[in-house]
Every structure is written in C-alpha cells, then in structure tokens.
C-alpha positions as CSV (number, residue, x, y, z in Angstrom):
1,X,0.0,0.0,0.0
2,X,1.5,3.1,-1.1
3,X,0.6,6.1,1.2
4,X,1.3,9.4,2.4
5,X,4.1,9.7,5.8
6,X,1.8,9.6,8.7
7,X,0.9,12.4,10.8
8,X,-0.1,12.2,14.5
9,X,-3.3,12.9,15.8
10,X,-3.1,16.3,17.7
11,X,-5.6,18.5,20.0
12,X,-6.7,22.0,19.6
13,X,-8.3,24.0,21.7
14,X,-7.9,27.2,19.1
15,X,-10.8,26.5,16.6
16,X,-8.8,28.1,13.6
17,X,-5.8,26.2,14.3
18,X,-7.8,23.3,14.0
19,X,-8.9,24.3,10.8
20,X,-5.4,25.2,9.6
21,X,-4.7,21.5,10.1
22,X,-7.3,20.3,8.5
23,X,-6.4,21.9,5.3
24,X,-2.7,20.7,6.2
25,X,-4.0,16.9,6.2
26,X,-6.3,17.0,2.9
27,X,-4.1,19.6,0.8
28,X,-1.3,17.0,1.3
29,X,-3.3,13.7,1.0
30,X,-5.1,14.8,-2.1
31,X,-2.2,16.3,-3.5
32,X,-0.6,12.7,-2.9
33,X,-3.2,10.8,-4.9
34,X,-2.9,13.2,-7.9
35,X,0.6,12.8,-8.3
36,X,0.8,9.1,-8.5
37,X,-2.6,9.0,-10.4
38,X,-1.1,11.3,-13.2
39,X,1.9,9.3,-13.1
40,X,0.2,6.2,-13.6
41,X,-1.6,7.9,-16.6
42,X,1.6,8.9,-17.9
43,X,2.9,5.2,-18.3
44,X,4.6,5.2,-14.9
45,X,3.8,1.7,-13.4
46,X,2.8,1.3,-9.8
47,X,4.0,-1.7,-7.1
48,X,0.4,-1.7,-5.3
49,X,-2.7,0.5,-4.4
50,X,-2.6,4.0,-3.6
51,X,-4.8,5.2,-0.6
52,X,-4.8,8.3,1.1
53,X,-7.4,9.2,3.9
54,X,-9.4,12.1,4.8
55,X,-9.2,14.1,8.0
56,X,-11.0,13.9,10.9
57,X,-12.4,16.1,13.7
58,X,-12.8,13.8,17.0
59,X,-14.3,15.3,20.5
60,X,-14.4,13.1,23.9
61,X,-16.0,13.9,27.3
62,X,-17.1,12.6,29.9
63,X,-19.9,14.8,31.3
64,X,-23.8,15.8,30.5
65,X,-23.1,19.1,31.7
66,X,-22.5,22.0,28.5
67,X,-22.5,25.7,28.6
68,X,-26.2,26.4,27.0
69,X,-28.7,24.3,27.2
70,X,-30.7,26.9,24.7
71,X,-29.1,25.8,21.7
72,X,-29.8,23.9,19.2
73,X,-26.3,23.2,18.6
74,X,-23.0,23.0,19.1
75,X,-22.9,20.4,21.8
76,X,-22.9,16.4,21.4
77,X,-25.3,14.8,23.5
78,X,-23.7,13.0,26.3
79,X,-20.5,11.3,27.2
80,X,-18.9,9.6,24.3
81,X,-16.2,9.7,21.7
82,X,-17.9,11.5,18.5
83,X,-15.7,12.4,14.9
84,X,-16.7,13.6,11.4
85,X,-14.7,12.7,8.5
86,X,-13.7,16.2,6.5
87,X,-13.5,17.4,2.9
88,X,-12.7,21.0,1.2
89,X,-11.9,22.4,5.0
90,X,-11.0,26.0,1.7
91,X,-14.6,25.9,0.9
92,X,-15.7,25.0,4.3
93,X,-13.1,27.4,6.7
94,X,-15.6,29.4,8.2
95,X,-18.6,27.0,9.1
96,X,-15.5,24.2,10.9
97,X,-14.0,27.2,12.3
98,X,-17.7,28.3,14.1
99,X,-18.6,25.0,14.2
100,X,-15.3,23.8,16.4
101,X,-15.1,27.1,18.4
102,X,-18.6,25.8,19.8
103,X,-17.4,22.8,20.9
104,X,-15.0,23.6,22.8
105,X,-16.6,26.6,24.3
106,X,-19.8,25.0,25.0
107,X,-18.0,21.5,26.9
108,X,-14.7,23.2,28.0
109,X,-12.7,20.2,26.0
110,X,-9.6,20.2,23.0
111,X,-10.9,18.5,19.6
112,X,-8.7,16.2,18.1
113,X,-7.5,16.5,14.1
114,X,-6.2,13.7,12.3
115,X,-6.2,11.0,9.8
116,X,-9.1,8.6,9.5
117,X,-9.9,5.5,7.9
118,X,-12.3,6.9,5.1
119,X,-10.4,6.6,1.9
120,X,-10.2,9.7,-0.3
121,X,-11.6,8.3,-3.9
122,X,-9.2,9.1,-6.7
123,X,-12.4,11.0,-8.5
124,X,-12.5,13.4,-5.1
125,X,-9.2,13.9,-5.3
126,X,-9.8,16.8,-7.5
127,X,-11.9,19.8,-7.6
128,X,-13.7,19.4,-10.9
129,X,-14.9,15.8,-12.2
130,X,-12.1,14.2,-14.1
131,X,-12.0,13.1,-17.8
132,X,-8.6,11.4,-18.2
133,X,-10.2,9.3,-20.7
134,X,-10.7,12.5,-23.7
135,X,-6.7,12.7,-23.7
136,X,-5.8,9.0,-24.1
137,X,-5.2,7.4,-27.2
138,X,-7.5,4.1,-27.1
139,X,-4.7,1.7,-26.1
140,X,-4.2,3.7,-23.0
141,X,-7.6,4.2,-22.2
142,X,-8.8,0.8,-22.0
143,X,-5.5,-0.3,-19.8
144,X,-6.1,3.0,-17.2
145,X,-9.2,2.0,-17.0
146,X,-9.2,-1.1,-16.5
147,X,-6.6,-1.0,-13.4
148,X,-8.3,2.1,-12.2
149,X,-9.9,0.0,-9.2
150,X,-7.2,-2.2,-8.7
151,X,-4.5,0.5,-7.5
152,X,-6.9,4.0,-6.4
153,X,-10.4,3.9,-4.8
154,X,-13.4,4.8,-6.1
155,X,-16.8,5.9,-4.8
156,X,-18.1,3.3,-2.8
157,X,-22.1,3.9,-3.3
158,X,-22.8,1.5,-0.5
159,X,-21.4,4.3,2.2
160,X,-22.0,7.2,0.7
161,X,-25.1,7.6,2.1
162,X,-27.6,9.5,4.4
163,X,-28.0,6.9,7.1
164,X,-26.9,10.2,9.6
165,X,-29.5,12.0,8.4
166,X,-32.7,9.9,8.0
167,X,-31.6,8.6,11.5
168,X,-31.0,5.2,10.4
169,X,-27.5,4.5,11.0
170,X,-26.6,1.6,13.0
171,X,-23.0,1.7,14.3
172,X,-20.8,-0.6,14.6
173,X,-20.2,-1.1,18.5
174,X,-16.5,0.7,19.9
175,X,-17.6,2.9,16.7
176,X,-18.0,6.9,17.8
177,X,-20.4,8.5,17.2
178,X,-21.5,11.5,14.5
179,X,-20.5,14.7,15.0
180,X,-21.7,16.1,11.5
181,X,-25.2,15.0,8.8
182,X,-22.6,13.9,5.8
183,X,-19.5,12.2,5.8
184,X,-16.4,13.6,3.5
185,X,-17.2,11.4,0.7
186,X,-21.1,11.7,0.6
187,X,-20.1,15.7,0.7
188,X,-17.6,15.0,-2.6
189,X,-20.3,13.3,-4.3
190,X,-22.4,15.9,-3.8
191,X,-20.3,19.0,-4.2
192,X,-19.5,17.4,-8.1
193,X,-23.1,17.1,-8.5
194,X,-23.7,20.7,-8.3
195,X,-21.5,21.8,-11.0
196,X,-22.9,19.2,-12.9
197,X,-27.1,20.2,-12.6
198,X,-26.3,24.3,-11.9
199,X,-23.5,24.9,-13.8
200,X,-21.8,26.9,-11.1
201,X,-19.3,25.9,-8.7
202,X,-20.2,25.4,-5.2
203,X,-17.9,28.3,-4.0
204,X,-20.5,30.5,-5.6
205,X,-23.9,29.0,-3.8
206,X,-24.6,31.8,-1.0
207,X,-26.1,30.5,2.5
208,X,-30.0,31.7,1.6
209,X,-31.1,30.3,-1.5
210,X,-34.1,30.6,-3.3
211,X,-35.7,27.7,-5.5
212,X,-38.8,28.5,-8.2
213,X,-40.2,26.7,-10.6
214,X,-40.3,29.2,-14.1
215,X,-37.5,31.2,-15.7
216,X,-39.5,33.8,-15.0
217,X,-38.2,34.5,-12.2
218,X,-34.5,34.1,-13.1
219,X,-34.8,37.0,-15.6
220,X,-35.9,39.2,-13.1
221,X,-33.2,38.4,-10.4
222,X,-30.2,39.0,-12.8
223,X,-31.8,42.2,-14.1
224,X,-32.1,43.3,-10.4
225,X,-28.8,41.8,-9.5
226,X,-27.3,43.5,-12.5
227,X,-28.6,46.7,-11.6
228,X,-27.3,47.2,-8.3
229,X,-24.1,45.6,-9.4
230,X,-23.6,48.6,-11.7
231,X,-25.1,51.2,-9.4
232,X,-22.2,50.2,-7.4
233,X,-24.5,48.9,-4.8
234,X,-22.9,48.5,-1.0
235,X,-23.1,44.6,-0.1
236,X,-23.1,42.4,-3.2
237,X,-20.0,41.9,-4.8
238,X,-20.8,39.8,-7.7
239,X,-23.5,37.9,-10.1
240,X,-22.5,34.5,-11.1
241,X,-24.4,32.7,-13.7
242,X,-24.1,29.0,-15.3
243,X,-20.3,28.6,-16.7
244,X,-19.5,30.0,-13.7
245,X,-19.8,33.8,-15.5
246,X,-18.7,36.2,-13.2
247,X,-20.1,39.9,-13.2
248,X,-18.3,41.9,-10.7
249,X,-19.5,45.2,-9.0
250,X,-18.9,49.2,-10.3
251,X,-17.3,49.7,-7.0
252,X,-15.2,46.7,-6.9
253,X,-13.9,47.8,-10.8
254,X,-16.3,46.0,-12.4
255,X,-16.0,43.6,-16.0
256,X,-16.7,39.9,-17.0
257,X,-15.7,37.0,-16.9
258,X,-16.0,33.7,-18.0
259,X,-18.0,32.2,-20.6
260,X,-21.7,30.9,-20.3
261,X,-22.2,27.1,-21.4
262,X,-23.4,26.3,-25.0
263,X,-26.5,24.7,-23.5
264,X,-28.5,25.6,-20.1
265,X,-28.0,22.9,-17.5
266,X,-30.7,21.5,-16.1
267,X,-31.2,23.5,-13.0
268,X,-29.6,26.8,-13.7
269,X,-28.3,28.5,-10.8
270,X,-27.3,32.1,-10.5
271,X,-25.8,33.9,-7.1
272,X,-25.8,37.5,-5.6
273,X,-22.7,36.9,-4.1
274,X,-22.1,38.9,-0.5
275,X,-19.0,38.7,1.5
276,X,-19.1,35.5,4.3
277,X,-21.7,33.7,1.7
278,X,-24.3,36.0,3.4
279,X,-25.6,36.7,0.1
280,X,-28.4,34.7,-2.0
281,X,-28.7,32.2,-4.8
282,X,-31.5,31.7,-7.2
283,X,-32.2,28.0,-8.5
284,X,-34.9,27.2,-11.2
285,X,-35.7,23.5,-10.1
286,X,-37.7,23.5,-13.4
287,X,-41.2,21.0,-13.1
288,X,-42.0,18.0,-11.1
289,X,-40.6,16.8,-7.5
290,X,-37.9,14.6,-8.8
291,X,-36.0,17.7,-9.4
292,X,-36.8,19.1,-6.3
293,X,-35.6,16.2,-4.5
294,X,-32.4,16.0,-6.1
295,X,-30.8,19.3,-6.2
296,X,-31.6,19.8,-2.7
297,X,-30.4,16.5,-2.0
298,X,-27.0,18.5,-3.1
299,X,-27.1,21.8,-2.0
300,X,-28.0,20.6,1.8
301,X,-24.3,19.6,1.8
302,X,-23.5,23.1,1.7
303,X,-25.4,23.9,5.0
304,X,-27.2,26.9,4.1
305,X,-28.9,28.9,6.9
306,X,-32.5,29.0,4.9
307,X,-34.1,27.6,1.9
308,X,-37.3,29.3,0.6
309,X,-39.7,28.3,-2.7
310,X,-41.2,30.7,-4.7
311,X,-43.8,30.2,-7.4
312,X,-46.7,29.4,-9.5
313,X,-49.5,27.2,-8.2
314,X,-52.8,26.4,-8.7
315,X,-55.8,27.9,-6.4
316,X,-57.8,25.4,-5.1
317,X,-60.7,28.0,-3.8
318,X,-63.5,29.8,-5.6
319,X,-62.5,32.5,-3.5
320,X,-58.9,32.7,-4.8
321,X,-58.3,35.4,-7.4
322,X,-55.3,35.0,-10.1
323,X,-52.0,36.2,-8.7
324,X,-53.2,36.2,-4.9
325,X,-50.4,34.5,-2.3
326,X,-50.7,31.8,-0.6
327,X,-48.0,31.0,2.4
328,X,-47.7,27.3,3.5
329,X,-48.3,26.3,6.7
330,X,-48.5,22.9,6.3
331,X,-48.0,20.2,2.8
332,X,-50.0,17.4,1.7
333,X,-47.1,15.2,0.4
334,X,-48.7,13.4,-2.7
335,X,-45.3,13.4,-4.7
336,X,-44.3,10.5,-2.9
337,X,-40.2,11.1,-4.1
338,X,-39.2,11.2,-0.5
339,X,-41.3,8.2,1.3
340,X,-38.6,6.2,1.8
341,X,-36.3,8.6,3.9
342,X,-38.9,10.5,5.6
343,X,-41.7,8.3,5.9
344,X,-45.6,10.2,4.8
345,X,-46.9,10.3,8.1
346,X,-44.1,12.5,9.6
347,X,-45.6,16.1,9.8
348,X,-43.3,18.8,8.3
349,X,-44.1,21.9,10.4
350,X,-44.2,25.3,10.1
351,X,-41.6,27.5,11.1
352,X,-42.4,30.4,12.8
353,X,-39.4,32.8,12.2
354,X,-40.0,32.0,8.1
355,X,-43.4,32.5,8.3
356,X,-43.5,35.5,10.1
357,X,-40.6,37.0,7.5
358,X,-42.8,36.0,4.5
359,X,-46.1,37.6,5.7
360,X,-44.1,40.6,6.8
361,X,-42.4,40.9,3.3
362,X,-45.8,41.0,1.9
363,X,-47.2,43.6,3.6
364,X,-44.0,45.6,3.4
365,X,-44.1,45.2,-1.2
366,X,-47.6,45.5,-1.4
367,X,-48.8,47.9,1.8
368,X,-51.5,45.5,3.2
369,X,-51.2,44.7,6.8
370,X,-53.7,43.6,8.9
371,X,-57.1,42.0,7.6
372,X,-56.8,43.6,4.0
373,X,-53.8,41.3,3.8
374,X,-56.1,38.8,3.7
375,X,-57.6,40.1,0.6
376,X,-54.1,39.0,-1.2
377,X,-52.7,36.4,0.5
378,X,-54.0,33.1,2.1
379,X,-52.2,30.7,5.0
380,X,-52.9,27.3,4.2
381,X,-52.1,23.4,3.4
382,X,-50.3,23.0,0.1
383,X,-50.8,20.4,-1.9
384,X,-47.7,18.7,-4.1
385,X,-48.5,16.0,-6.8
386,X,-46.4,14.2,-8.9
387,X,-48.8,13.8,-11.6
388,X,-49.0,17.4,-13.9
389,X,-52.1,16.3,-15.2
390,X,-53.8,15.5,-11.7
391,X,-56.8,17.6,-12.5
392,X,-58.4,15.2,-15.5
393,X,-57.5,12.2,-13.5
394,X,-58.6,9.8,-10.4
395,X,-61.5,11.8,-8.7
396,X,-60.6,10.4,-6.0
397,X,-57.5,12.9,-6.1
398,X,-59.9,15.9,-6.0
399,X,-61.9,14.4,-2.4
400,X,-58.3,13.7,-1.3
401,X,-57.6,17.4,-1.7
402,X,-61.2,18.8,-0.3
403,X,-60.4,16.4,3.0
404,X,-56.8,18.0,3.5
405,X,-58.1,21.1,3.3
406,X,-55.5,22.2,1.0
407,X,-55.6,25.5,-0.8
408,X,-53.1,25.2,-3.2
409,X,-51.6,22.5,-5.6
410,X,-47.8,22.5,-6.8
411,X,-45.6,19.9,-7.6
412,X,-42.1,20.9,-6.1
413,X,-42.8,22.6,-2.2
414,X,-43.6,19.8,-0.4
415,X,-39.9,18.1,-1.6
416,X,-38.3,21.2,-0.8
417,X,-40.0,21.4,2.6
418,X,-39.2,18.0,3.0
419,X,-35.6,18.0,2.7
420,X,-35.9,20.8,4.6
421,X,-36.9,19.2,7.8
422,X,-34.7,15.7,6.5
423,X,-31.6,18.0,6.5
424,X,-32.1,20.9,9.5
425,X,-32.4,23.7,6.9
426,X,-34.9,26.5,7.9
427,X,-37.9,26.3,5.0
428,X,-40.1,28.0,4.3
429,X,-42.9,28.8,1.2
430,X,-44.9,31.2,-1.0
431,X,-46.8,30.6,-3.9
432,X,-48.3,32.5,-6.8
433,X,-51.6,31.6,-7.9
434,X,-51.4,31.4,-11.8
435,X,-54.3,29.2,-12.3
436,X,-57.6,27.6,-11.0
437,X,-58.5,24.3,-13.0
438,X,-61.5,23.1,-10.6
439,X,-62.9,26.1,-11.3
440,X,-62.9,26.8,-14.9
441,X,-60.0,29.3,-15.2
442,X,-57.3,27.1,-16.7
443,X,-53.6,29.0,-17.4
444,X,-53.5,29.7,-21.2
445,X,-51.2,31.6,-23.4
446,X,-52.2,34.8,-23.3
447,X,-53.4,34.7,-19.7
448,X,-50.4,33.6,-18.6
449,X,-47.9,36.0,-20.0
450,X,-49.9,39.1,-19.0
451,X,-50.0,37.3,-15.2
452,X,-46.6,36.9,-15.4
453,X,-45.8,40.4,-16.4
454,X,-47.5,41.6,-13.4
455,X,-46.8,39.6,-10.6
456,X,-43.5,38.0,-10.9
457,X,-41.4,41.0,-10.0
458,X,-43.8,41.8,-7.1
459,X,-43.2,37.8,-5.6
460,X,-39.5,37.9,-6.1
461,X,-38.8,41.1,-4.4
462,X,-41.2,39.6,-1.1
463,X,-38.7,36.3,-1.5
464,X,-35.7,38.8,-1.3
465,X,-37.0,40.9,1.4
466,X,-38.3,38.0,3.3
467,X,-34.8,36.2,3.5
468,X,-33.2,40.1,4.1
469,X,-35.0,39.7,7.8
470,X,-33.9,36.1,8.0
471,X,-30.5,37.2,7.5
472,X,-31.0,39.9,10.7
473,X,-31.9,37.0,13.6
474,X,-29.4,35.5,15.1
475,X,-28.5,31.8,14.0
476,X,-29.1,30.4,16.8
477,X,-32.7,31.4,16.6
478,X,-33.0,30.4,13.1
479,X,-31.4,27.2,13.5
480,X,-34.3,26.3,16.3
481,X,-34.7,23.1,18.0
482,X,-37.5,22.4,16.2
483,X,-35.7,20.7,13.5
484,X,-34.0,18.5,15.3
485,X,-34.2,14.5,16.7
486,X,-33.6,12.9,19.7
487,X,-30.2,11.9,19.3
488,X,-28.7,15.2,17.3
489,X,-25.6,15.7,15.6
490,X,-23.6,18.8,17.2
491,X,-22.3,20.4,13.5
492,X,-25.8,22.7,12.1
C-alpha cells in the first residue's frame, strides 16, 4: 500500500488552528493521490494500491453538563467519543472554524485532528470531475481504465449515504459516534453534482437560497442583480451565472468573466454573491418533485442557513383570485419522491421565524397589513402531486384534496419542505396563484404572460425581502430546535 508519511493525531483547543490543520492533512493527501494517479496515466507503473485518507475532527468527554442548554447546537449529546470525516476544509473554513469554536466553548474540551480511515476516492481527489479518458489514445484508455480499481479507490455507493440523516444508522459497537449530517465522501459526491445540474461551482452558492419553478423568475433576479451591481451597490460583490460567468460590482472595478455554457444545464443556478456567503442564490428547479428532491439533496451539503420556494400554483378556492399569495403552513405530500427517507406520516411543520418573514415581506411590497392582507394572500395546506395532469385524472385525487383542506396544488414545495426538515435547513414557502383548474380558469397563453408580467417582480422582491429579515436573527434562533431529533448531531 502506497501512502502518504503519517501524521499524529493532535488536540486543539484554538478553533482556527484546527482548521489550519485540516487543510494541512487534505491539501497533502489529495495532493498525494494526484501525483501518483497522473503518473500512472503517464505510463509510470505502480507496485500496489494507492490510498490516502481524509481528516477527521474527533471530541471526547465525559460529562452531561454543556454551557447552554438553549441551543440547538454545538454540543454532542452526552458522554462519548464523537468524529466527522472532513473534505474541502478551503470551501468549508468558516462554518469548521464556528462550528469547532462551539465545541469547545460550550463543553470546555480540545478536539482532536487527524487521519481517519475513510479513503479519499481518486475522482475526489480533485476539484472538478475528471476526464482522463478524452486525452488517451484508445490503447491507453482501455489499460487506465481497466486498473483504475485495482490500485486507487473509487466511490463506494454502498457508504456514501444519508443513514446520519434519516436517523438510520446503525453503528458498529466501539464505533464513535457523529458529530456532523454527511461524511467527506457523501459531501464530494455531492459538491460534483452541483457543477454538474447548476453549472456553477459550489464556492459561488450563498447561505440563503431561493428555488422557483419558471424562468421567470430568473430574468428578473439577474436584471435586479445587474442593476445594483452597476449602481455600485454596497453589499453584493458579484452575479454569477451557469459557466460560472462572473459579473463583478462598479465599486469593486467592475467587468466579466468567464464564458456561459453552449446549452443551459438542467437547474440553472445564479448567485448575488455577499462577503461571508451572506448573500443569495436563485435555482430554477424546473417542473415535477424529482427535481426538487435532487438538487436539494445537493445543496443541503453546503449547510445553508435558509431555503425558501417561490412560485406558481394552482388555487384550489373559488375565492382565490389570479395572482393572490398563498404562504404554506403545512403540505400534503402526494409526490411520494421522498417516502422512503422521511416516511408520509411524519408532519413537516411550520416555522415560525419564516413565516413570520414571508407575511411581513408582503405587507412591506404590497402595503397591506392587517385583515386587508387577507384580501391577497392566504395561509394554508399545500398540496404537491407528482402527476402534472392530476386535474383530469382519479376523482378520488380531488376528495383527497377537499379532506386536506389544501388550498393550493404544486408539484415541487412539499420536496423542498421535505428535505428541509430531513436535512435541518430553515424552510419555508410562498406561492403565486397562476391558475384555478377546478374552477374553470385554466392557465393559457395569453393569460399567462400578461400574469406573469405583473406579478412576478412583485413575488421575487417579497422572497428577497423575506430572507433580508432572516439574515438579521441571530442563528441560533434560526437554527431552532424544532428541526432536530432525539439523538442530534452537534455540527448545524
């Protein structure tokens, strides 16, 4: 086994020199696989496998007893040996840095760094996804390829997994226990996943993110992100787009750079980026809950501090007028994308601090408050199907509906909610009415643009403003203990 000179396990009790030697221990494993995978490419044979390991952050003690028993976390719940494996400690400085400093403030004991025992797969190795393959001639390919697994390691699907998560991990007795959600690799596999759906790095996501379902919605941010960019703006720095485009701020000297893809990924993402990732990105999840499910899936790895949804649904009252609001309070889960992990009949509540930001941003962009916000928007069950065409099907789907008492049908909140509570991200969502099929007002061309026209640039700037006054509470109020289990990890 070929593998990098050992380094001794070492305790900190100075959270950013912890870090520091976190980046030491990856830099140089990673760093170690790359060399002797390049070489191998470049004809160089090799006596054995190559393994390098991730690093680890490790906390011991022996006591209940913790500094605030008000938080959510930042604390491990008893006495017991608890690690997390750790990747990208450059994209992840500032959350292990805050994340460590509560640890040891909060139970008055060092954190160990070191190496573990989960292997660093060759494809992890590197920032981007690899493609060895388009610079081999096809003698060479076929031989790489073919001894790929027998000297590096690869991603081991079995493991990568979100047993921490779903709270269904069963460990191994003498085994410590989890200090983070996600292992190192199941972070990798998620961090190349990004790139590959967005088309933006994840150094550009921002830690309040927006998802919607229509492009809509993306016009309308980068016009208003371009415009304070070049106003010279205080706050935002930058608009990145797909091909990781760059537009930089008057103030900051301005230009761009980059160059947008020849074709629009799947779920374009585009980011008003703020110093300390306070700022916000905008996905378009496109239709259906599949695509919800997955991409936040991804960006849950990133350990954002709020997630909202904004956009179109269909009114399920007479009463409901085209382009009226409706803010979720609770989801009927009919999309059925996430049964497995979070079983149907566990509720997905409502969070007070979102709420109350959404029904406050409304009043603030339209100058209701009171009752005669009532004449816009409505608080209600939402509905999310995984069938588009749900109206001319089963009638049994529409008594479903009346019994909820749902006042809304989408396709893509209850998924996003979902994951929400699955991965202890602050949710919340608010919907557009753009239709009413049970009630003969079905969304067609004309209608739809000239509804579009007027309400989409009224919704966005509520989202924005909404997650403006989540960005004002303190964390540890947003990050409530509402969201989490018995048992809870002690990273956010």
């Amino acid at each position: 086994m070929l593998t990098p000179a050992p380094i001794a396990t070492e305790a900190f009790t100075d959270a950013a020199a912890a870090v520091a030697r976190l980046e030491e221990i990856y830099e140089r494993n990673t760093r170690f696989l790359r060399d002797r995978f390049e070489a191998h490419v470049n004809g160089e044979p090799l006596a054995g496998r190559v393994r390098a390991n991730y690093p680890f952050v490790r906390m011991t003690t022996a006591t209940h007893v913790r500094l605030d028993s008000r938080l959510a976390y930042g604390f491990v719940a008893g006495p017991g040996v608890y690690e997390t494996t750790v990747t990208r400690p450059d994209l992840f400085r500032a959350y292990l840095a805050d994340q460590i400093r509560r640890l040891i403030e909060n139970h008055g004991v060092p954190v160990e760094i070191g190496q573990s025992r989960e292997a660093i797969p060759i494809h992890f190795a590197y920032r981007r996804d690899i493609n060895i393959e388009a610079t081999l001639s096809p003698g060479d390919k076929s031989s790489v390829v073919r001894s790929l697994r027998d000297h590096f390691d690869v991603p081991d699907l079995a493991t990568i997994d979100d047993a921490i998560a779903n709270d269904t991990l069963q460990l191994v007795p003498g085994d410590p226990e989890p200090l983070a959600l996600f292992s190192a690799a199941r972070v990798d596999y998620s961090l190349r996943r990004l790139y590959h759906y967005t088309g933006t790095d994840p150094e550009h996501f921002q830690n309040f993110v927006i998802f919607t379902n229509y492009q809509f919605y993306i016009d309308a941010f980068a016009e208003l992100a371009r415009k304070r960019l070049a106003a010279g703006e205080i706050g935002p720095e930058a608009f990145v787009g797909p091909g990781n485009v760059v537009t930089k701020n008057a103030r900051l000297g301005g230009g761009t750079s980059g160059l947008a893809p020849e074709r629009t990924p799947q779920m374009p993402a585009f980011h008003l980026v703020e110093p300390g990732y306070r700022g916000i990105s905008l996905v378009n999840v496109g239709v259906g809950p599949s695509n919800a499910r997955n991409i936040t899936d991804h960006i849950a790895v990133l350990r954002p501090h709020a997630w909202l949804m904004l956009g179109h649904c269909a009114g399920l009252r007479n009463s409901q007028r085209l382009g009226d609001y409706v803010l979720a309070h609770a989801y009927v889960r009919e999309d059925h994308v996430l049964d497995q992990e979070l079983p149907p009949w566990v509720p997905i509540p409502a969070l007070a601090e979102v709420q109350v930001a959404l029904e406050e941003a409304v009043g603030e962009v339209t100058g209701l408050e009171g009752f005669e916000l009532k004449r816009l928007m409505r608080t209600g069950t939402v509905a999310s199907v995984d069938n588009r065409n749900w109206e001319i099907g089963d009638p049994s789907v529409i008594r479903r509906l009346s019994q909820s008492r749902a006042i809304a049908l989408d396709m893509e909140s209850a998924a996003i909610a979902a994951n929400g509570f699955r991965f202890r991200v602050p949710y919340g969502t608010l919907l557009c009415v753009s239709d009413k099929p049970l009630h003969g007002e079905i969304k067609l061309a004309g209608m739809a643009s000239d509804f579009y026209r007027q309400r989409v640039g009224q919704h966005l700037e509520i989202g924005l403003k909404a997650l403006e006054r989540l960005k004002q509470q303190q964390l540890e109020r947003l990050h409530s203990r509402k969201l989490r289990s018995f048992a809870e990890v002690a990273f956010q």
